[in-house]
C-alpha positions in Angstrom: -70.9 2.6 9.5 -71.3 5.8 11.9 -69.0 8.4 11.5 -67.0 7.2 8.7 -67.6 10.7 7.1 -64.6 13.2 7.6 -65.6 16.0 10.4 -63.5 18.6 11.5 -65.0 20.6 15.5 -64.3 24.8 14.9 -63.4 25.8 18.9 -64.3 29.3 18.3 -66.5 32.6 18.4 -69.0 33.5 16.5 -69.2 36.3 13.9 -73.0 37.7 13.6 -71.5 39.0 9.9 -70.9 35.6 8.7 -67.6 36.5 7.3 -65.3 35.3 10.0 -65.0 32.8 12.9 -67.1 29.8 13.5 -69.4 30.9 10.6 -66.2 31.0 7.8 -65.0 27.6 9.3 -68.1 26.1 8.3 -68.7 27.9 5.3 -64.8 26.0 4.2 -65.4 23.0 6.2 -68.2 22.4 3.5 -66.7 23.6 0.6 -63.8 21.1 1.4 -66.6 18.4 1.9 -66.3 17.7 5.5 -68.7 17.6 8.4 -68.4 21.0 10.4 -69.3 21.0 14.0 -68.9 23.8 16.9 -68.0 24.5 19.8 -68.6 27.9 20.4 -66.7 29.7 23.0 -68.1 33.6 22.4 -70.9 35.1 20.6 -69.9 38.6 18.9 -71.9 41.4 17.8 -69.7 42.1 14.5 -69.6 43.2 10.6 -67.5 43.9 8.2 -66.9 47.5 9.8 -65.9 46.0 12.8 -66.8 44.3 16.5 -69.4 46.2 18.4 -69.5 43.6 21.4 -69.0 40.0 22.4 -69.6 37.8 25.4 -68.1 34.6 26.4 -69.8 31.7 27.0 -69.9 30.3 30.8 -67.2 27.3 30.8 -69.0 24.9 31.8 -71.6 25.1 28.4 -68.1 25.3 26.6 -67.6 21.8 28.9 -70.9 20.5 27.9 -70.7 21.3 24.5 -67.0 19.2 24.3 -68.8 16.3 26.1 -71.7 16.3 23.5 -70.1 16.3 20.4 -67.1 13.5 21.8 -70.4 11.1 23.0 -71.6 10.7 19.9 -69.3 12.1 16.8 -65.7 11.1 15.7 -63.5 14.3 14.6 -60.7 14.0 12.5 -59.4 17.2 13.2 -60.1 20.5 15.3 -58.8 23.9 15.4 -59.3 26.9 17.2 -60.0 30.2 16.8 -61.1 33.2 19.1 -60.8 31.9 22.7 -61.7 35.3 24.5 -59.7 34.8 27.8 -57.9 33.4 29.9 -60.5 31.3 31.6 -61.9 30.5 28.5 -57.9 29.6 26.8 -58.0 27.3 30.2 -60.9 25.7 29.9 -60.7 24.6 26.0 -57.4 23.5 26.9 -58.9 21.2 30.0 -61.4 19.7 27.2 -58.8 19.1 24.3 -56.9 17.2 27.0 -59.7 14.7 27.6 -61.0 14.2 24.2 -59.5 13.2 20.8 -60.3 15.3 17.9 -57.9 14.9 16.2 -54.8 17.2 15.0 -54.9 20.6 16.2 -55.2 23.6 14.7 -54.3 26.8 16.2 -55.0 29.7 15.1 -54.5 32.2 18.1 -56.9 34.8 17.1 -56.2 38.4 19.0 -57.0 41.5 16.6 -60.4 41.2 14.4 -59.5 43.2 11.0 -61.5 46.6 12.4 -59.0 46.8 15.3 -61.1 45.0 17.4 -59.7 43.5 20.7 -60.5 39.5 20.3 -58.5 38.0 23.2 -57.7 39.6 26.4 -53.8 40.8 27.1 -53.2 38.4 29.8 -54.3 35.8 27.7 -51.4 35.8 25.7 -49.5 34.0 28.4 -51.7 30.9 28.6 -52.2 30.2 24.8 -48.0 30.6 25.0 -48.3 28.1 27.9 -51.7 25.7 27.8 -52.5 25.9 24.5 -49.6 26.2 22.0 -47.5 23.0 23.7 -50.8 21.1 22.7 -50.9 22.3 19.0 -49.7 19.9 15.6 -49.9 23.6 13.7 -49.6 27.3 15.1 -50.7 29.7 12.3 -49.9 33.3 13.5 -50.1 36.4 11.3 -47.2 39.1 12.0 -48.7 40.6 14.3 -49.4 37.2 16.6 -46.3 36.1 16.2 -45.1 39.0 17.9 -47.1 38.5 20.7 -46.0 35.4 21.1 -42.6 35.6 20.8 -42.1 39.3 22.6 -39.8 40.3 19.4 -40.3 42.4 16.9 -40.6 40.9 13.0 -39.2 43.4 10.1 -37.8 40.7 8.0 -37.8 37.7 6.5 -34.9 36.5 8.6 -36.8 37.5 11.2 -39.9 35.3 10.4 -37.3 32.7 10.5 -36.4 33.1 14.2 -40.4 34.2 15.4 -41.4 29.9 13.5 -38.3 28.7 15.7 -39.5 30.4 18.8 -43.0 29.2 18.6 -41.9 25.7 18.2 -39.7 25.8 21.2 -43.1 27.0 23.1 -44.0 23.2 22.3 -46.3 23.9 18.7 -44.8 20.7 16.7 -45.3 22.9 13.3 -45.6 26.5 12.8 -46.9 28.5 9.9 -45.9 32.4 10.6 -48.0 34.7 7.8 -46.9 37.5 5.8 -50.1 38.9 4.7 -49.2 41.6 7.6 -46.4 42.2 5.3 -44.9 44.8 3.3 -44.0 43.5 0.0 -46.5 44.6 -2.6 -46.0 42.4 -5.0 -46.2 39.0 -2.6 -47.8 37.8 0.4 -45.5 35.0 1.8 -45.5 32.8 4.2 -43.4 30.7 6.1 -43.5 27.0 7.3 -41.4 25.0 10.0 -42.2 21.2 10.3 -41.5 19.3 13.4 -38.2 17.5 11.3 -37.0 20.9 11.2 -37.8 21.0 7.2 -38.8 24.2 6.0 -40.5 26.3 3.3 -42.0 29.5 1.7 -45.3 29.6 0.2 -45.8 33.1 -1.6 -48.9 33.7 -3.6 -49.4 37.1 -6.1 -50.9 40.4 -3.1 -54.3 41.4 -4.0 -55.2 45.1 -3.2 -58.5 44.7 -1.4 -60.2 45.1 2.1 -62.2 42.1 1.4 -60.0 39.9 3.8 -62.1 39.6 6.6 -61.7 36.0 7.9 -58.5 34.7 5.6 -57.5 33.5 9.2 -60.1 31.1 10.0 -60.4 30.3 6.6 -56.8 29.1 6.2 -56.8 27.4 9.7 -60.2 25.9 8.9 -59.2 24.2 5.5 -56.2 23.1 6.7 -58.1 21.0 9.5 -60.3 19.8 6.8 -57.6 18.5 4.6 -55.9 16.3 7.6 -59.4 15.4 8.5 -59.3 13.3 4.7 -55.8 11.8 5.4 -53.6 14.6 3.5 -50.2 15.5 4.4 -49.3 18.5 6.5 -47.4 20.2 3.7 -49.8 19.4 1.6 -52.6 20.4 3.5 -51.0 24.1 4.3 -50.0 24.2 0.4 -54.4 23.9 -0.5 -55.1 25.8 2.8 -52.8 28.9 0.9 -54.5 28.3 -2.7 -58.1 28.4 -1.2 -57.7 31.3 0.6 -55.7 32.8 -2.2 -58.6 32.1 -4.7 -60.9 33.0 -2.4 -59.3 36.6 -2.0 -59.1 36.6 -5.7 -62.5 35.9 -6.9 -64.3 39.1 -4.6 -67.7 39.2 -3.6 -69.3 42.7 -2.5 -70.6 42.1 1.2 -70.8 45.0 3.7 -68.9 48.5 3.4 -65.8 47.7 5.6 -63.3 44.4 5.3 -65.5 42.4 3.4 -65.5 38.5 4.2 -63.7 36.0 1.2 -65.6 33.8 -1.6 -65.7 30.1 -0.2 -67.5 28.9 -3.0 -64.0 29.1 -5.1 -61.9 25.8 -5.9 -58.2 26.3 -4.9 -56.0 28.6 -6.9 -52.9 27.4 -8.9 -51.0 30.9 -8.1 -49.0 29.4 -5.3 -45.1 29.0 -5.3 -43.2 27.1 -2.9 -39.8 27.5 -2.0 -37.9 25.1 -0.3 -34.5 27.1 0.2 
């Protein structure tokens, strides 16, 4: 029967490395046996030393592209990644609206790891408005969540309150990262369901620039674990171990922040805390 096979549609840009964005989603998509598809939204001209340019995409290839794949494909899942502006936030937002792909994953990508501007300021507003009411998971890094929330985060108490803000902005789960963080033994994160459970997923701080990408990564293996009918928690638990593992087990690729090891099989290092 067609499309019985788990798939998973990256909304993203692209990363001419191959260590982040569209190109790590489908690098995890695979390892986590699922279908990968695209809908790319930018094209950069990047490496692991940083972003030297990028373009959007005019919308209406980003509309043609959401009409294609939804003609003729079945997604269990999507998730999103660098949305460039405004328009562009607007327009992916129009599209999810119409289609059904699935749970969403957003991952609202602003800073590449050189420093790179990936989304513009007064975008901000319209993922906080169009795009994060639509999400089943926000995964923000410390420096996101700040943006989103307007307050500052120097504590854990204070991750607390940035997952409870988020999901007030309409995101039904929230996943705030501490890899941002300055504990140097630990890189924790924490998780707020829609039932208002909660938990902390901490896994052992590996001192390394090859981290380029950990975002996507996470976001994209997440997506590929609802796309075979795993639980949320579940799903964020092996989304942590994989990226953990593949932090863990290096690869030497470029001379900046190299990208991760998605050949790896999820790592056993996590702890979860439910208190």
């Amino acid at each position: 029967m067609a499309n019985e096979f788990p798939q998973v549609v990256t909304i993203a840009g692209t990363d001419s490395g191959g260590g982040a964005g569209v190109m790590a989603d489908l690098k995890t998509l695979q390892a986590r046996h699922v279908f990968g598809q695209a809908v790319i939204v930018a094209v950069t001209a990047q490496n692991t030393l940083g972003v030297q340019d990028f373009m959007a995409l005019p919308t209406k290839l980003i509309d043609e592209q959401f009409a294609s794949l939804a003609a003729d494909l079945k997604p269990r899942a999507c998730k999103t990644g660098m949305l460039a502006d405004a328009e562009h936030v607007h327009a992916v937002v129009e599209n999810l609206k119409k289609v059904d792909f699935g749970p969403l994953i957003v991952d609202p990508v602003m800073i590449a790891k050189g420093g790179a501007a990936l989304l513009a300021a007064d975008a901000i507003q319209t993922v906080r408005e169009e795009l994060v009411p639509l999400a089943t998971l926000v995964t923000p890094n410390l420096p996101e969540a700040v943006a989103l929330t307007d307050r500052l985060i120097e504590s854990t108490a204070d991750m607390i309150e940035a997952a409870k803000l988020i999901q007030q902005l309409g995101a039904k789960n929230v996943m705030i990262k501490g890899g941002h963080g300055d504990n140097p033994e630990l890189a924790s994160d924490f998780v707020l369901l829609a039932d208002g459970s909660h938990f902390w997923l901490s896994a052992p701080r590996i001192a390394t620039k090859r981290t380029h990408g950990t975002g996507d990564t996470l976001s994209a293996c997440i997506a590929a674990e609802l796309a075979k009918g795993a639980d949320l928690s579940i799903a964020i638990e092996t989304g942590k171990a994989f990226v953990a593992a593949a932090i863990k087990a290096t690869i030497q690729v470029g001379h900046g922040h190299g990208p991760l090891n998605h050949w790896v099989t999820p790592s056993t290092e996590v702890s979860r805390d439910d208190h």
